[in-house]
Structures are given as C-alpha cells and as structure tokens.
C-alpha positions, 0 to 999 in steps of 0.5 A: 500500500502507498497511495491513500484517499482519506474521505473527510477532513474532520476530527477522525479524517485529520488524525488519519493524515496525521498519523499516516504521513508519520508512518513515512510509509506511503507516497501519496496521502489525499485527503478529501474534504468537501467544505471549504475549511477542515473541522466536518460537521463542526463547521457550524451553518446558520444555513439550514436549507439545500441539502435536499434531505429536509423535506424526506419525511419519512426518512428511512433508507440509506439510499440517497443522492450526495447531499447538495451544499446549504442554499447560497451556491453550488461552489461555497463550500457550505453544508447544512451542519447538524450543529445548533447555535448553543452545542457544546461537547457532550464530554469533558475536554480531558475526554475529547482532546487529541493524544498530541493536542489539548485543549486550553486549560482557560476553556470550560469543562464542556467546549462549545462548537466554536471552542472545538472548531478552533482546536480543529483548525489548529491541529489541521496546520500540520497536514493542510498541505494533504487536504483537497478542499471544496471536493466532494467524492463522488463514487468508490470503486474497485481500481479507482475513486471519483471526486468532483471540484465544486469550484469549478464542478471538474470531476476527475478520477484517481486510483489508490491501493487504500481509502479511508473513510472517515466522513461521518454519517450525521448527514441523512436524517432518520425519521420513521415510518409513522401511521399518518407522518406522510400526510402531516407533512404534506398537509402541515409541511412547516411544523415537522422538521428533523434535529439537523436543521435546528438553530435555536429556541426563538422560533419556538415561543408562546408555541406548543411543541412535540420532541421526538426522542429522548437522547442527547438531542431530543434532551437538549433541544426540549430543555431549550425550548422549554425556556420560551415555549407554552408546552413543550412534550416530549415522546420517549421510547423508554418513556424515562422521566424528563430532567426539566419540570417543564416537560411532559413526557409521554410514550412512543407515537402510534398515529398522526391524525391530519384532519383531526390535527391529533397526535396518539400515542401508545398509551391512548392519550391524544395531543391536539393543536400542535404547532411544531414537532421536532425529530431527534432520532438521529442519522442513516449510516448513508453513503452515497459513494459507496454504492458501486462497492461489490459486495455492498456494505450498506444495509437497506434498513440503515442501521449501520454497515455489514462486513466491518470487522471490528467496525474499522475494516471492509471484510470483503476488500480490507484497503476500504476501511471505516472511522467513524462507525463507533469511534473517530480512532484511528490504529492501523494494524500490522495484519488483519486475520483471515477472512474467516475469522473476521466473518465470524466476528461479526456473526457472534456481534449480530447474534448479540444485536438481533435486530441489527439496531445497535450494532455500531453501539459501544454502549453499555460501559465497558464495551467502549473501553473493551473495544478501545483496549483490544484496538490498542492491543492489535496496533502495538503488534505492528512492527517497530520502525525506528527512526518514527516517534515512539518508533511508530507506535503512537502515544496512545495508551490502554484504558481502565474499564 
C-alpha cells in the first residue's frame, strides 16, 4: 500500500493524515474534504436549507443522492451542519482532546462548537498541505475513486491501493415510518422538521411543541425550548422521566391524525393543536459513494454497515476501511486475520444485536473501553520502525474499564 484517499477532513479524517504521513510509509496521502475549511460537521451553518434531505419525511433508507451544499451556491463550500447555535461537547475536554493536542486549560469543562472548531483548525496546520478542499467524492470503486471540484464542478478520477473513510454519517436524517407522518407533512409541511436543521429556541415561543426522542438531542433541544415555549412534550421510547419540570413526557407515537390535527400515542392519550414537532432520532449510516462497492456494505434498513470487522475494516476488500462507525480512532494494524475469522466476528456481534439496531453501539460501559483496549492491543503488534516517534507506535495508551 502507498497511495491513500482519506474521505473527510474532520476530527477522525485529520488524525488519519496525521498519523499516516508519520508512518513515512506511503507516497501519496489525499485527503478529501468537501467544505471549504477542515473541522466536518463542526463547521457550524446558520444555513439550514439545500441539502435536499429536509423535506424526506419519512426518512428511512440509506439510499440517497450526495447531499447538495446549504442554499447560497453550488461552489461555497457550505453544508447544512447538524450543529445548533448553543452545542457544546457532550464530554469533558480531558475526554475529547487529541493524544498530541489539548485543549486550553482557560476553556470550560464542556467546549462549545466554536471552542472545538478552533482546536480543529489548529491541529489541521500540520497536514493542510494533504487536504483537497471544496471536493466532494463522488463514487468508490474497485481500481479507482471519483471526486468532483465544486469550484469549478471538474470531476476527475484517481486510483489508490487504500481509502479511508472517515466522513461521518450525521448527514441523512432518520425519521420513521409513522401511521399518518406522510400526510402531516404534506398537509402541515412547516411544523415537522428533523434535529439537523435546528438553530435555536426563538422560533419556538408562546408555541406548543412535540420532541421526538429522548437522547442527547431530543434532551437538549426540549430543555431549550422549554425556556420560551407554552408546552413543550416530549415522546420517549423508554418513556424515562424528563430532567426539566417543564416537560411532559409521554410514550412512543402510534398515529398522526391530519384532519383531526391529533397526535396518539401508545398509551391512548391524544395531543391536539400542535404547532411544531421536532425529530431527534438521529442519522442513516448513508453513503452515497459507496454504492458501486461489490459486495455492498450498506444495509437497506440503515442501521449501520455489514462486513466491518471490528467496525474499522471492509471484510470483503480490507484497503476500504471505516472511522467513524463507533469511534473517530484511528490504529492501523500490522495484519488483519483471515477472512474467516473476521466473518465470524461479526456473526457472534449480530447474534448479540438481533435486530441489527445497535450494532455500531459501544454502549453499555465497558464495551467502549473493551473495544478501545483490544484496538490498542492489535496496533502495538505492528512492527517497530525506528527512526518514527515512539518508533511508530503512537502515544496512545490502554484504558481502565
């Protein structure tokens, strides 16, 4: 392997340059980042319009076009991020931060978007010279991948031995299929949005209004909107119990009623007049450029991707690899196991996770750690090359679980 395509110029997409050009291993390193500046979704859009995905509700399959840039040109280099006006890290910044990059000790426990795009920004210096920006990959397939200049819409093809996928995939809506959300939206379609293109809770006051999903979006939009809106609902799966005494919380939803102008829920109560409901049940693994992969990763129900031994490597053709299914870490082993074994690494997974839903989940704890340690282990096998930093091995370390 000596030429790389790295897909996304993000958290994950930065560390793999990073990491990989230390290797001193490889003659050409791409990286490719649609945006006009590094950081992915951190790139925050007062946009939130254009990307042709708003208005699929339902939205369910991970079959979908590339998405289109944010409303103001084809060449701006802008996208609709999933960013709203006051996100901030679910996660202290001990947690968050780069093995070789902290943050700032003046900065809060939890930093804001802004805070973790500027430490993005500074950590992309050392590799800026990789990354293609305003280019959007169009297709991946066995002997070469397609990418498209959005300054000038040229669109070109280049040849690797490996690529990297390291995009994400906060970009396609999910919203189920509901009895009844299909005629709400065409007969109300400006009171159903999803979390995506959320900004801020001003639109919202005096209103009444329905979350959908109870995890850290739905939790932090509802206890935002709460602060202004006349009602504020929210529908939970699991029904817990709100963290906000300003928000009702009610089950599952079982039908929309357009003419009536009715929610019911699972447990039979009804909500009328609503004025708005936002959707909080997070993203399709959709990757539109992958679709020519033969045999395809790409599940039809979206829940995730087939074939990712350990959720980094594509069984059927290992020089594609994966990022940021469970975690944006990059450990690049010296050798993978037979085919055999990793088939039947994911069979023993999916047998664990029937329905296929969690099945990129690292939760409950210590899955996470487990997962992080057994990558730690398989890396550190990598024979050592002198010369490098830690003679290769990186400065990662095992976690206690």
């Amino acid at each position: 392997v000596r030429r790389i395509c790295v897909i996304g110029a993000g958290p994950s997409g930065l560390a793999a340059a990073k990491f990989l050009r230390a290797e001193n291993s490889f003659s050409e390193i791409d990286v490719y980042e649609r945006r006009s500046t590094p950081g992915g979704l951190w790139n925050h859009s007062a946009e939130t319009h254009g990307d042709g995905f708003e208005d699929r509700i339902p939205s369910t399959s991970p079959h979908v076009p590339l998405e289109h840039p944010a409303a103001g040109g084809e060449s701006s280099g802008h996208y609709v991020s999933p960013v709203d006006d006051f996100m901030a890290s679910n996660i202290p910044k001990t947690l968050m931060r780069y093995s070789d990059l902290k943050f700032s000790n003046d900065l809060q426990i939890f930093p804001s978007h802004e805070e973790i795009l500027d430490c993005l920004q500074t950590y992309a210096e050392d590799v800026r010279g990789l990354i293609h920006y305003n280019t959007q990959v169009t297709n991946v397939e066995l002997l070469s991948t397609s990418t498209r200049d959005k300054s000038n819409e040229m669109i070109f093809h280049k040849v690797y031995d490996a690529v990297v996928v390291a995009s994400g995939y906060y970009s396609i809506p999910q919203v189920p299929h509901i009895s009844g959300l299909g005629q709400w939206k065409q007969t109300y379609p400006d009171t159903v949005i999803h979390s995506k293109y959320y900004r801020r809770p001003e639109p919202y006051a005096g209103k009444r209004i329905l979350i959908v999903g109870s995890g850290a979006s739905g939790q932090e939009i509802a206890t935002q909107i709460s602060k202004v809106a006349a009602n504020t609902y929210i529908s939970a799966r699991s029904n817990k119990p709100s963290l906000d005494s300003r928000i009702t919380v009610f089950p599952s939803i079982l039908q929309f009623d357009a003419l009536e102008w009715s929610i019911t829920f699972e447990d039979g109560l009804k909500l009328l007049d609503l004025d708005s409901i936002v959707f909080c049940n997070g993203y399709i693994y959709a990757y539109p450029f992958l679709e020519s992969i033969v045999p395809s990763p790409i599940t039809e129900n979206g829940s995730g991707l087939k074939g990712t031994y350990h959720h980094c490597f594509f069984t059927p053709h290992p020089s594609l690899s994966f990022l940021t299914l469970p975690r944006g870490i990059l450990y690049w082993p010296e050798s993978l196991p037979s085919t055999a074994e990793m088939q039947k690494w994911e069979e023993d997974l999916l047998a664990a996770t029937p329905t296929g839903q969690d099945f990129h989940s690292l939760e409950p704890p210590p899955r996470d750690g487990n997962h992080l340690n057994f990558l730690y282990d398989w890396a550190i096998q990598a024979d050592k090359k002198q010369g490098l930093d830690m003679v290769g091995l990186g400065n990662c370390q095992r976690i206690g679980v």
